[in-house]
C-alpha positions in Angstrom: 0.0 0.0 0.0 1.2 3.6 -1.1 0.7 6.4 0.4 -1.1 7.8 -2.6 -3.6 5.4 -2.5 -4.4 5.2 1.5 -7.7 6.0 2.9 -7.5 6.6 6.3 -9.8 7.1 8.9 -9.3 9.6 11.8 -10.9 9.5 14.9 -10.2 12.3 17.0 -13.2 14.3 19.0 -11.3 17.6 19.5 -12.3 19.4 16.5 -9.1 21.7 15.5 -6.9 18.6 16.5 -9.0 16.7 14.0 -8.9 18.8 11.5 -5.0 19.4 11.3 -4.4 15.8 11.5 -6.6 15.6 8.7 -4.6 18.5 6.9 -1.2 16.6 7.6 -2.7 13.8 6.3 -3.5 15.0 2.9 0.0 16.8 2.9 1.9 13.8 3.0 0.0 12.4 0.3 -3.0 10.2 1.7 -5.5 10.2 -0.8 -8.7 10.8 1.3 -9.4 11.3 5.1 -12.4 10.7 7.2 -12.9 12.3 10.3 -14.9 11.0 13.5 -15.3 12.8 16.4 -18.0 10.7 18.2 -17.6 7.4 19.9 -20.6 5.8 18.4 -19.9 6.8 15.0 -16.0 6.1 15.2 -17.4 2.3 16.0 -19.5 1.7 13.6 -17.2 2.6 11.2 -14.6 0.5 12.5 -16.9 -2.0 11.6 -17.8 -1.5 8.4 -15.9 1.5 6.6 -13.2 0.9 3.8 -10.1 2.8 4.7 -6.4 1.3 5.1 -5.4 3.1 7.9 -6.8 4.6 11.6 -5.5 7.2 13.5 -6.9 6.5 16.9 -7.9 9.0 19.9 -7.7 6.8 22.8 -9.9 9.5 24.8 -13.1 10.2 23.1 -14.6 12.8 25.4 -14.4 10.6 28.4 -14.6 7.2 26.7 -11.9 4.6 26.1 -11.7 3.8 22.3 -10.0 0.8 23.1 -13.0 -1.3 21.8 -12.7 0.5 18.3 -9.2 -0.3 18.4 -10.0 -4.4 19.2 -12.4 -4.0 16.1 -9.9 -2.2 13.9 -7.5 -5.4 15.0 -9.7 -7.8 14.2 -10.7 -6.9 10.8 -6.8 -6.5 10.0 -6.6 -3.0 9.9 -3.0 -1.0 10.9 -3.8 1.8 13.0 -1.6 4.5 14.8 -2.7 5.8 18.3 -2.3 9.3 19.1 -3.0 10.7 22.8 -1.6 13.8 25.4 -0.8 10.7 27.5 2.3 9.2 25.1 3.1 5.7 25.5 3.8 5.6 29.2 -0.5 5.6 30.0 -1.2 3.4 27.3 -2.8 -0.1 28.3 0.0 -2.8 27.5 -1.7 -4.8 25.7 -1.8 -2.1 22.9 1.9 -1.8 23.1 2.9 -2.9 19.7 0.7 -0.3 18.0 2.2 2.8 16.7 1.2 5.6 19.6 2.8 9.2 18.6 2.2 11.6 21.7 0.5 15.1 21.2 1.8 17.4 19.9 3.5 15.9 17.5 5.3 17.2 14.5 4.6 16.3 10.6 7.8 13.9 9.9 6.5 12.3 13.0 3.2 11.3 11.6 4.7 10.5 8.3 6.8 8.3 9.1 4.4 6.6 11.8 2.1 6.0 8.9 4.4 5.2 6.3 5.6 2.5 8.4 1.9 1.2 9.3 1.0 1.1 5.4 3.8 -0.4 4.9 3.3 -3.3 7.2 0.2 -4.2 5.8 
């Protein structure tokens, strides 16, 4: 998978963070972006949306996305978390995912994702 060709979904329910992840996205290349902001939405489109790649909240207003993240595992889909709390508060079992700490800078993100395409 190329970056030119990745859809990726973004899940993320602070709107300005949302939006420049979704701007960094399309400047490295990615050819289309979703963005989710709600939990309920960002699961059922774990379950059923066509997209190569996830960037991941793991706080959605309160709620653990955790379960969206099991989903996106299941069904074989890379995704990159992205949180305040870096990898330090993440829950172990999630500790082979990507997790870039906010802020981040743009070569951090590409490179997360390039690598996450690249695995699949």
């Amino acid at each position: 998978m190329t970056i030119e060709r990745a859809k990726v979904l973004v899940i993320e329910d602070e709107a300005l963070v949302g939006m420049l992840l979704e701007d960094m996205l399309q400047d490295i290349g990615c050819r289309s972006v979703e963005l989710v902001q709600r939990f309920d939405d960002a699961m059922r489109t774990a379950h059923d949306g066509e997209f190569d790649l996830a960037v991941l909240d793991v706080n959605l207003d309160g709620v653990s996305s955790f379960p969206i993240a099991d989903r996106l595992i299941e069904r074989g889909i890379p995704l990159i978390f992205a949180t305040g709390y870096g990898k330090a508060g993440m829950d172990p079992r999630y500790a082979a995912i990507p997790t870039l700490q906010k802020p981040f800078f743009f070569g951090d993100l590409e490179q997360v994702v390039l690598s996450a395409l690249a695995s699949r």
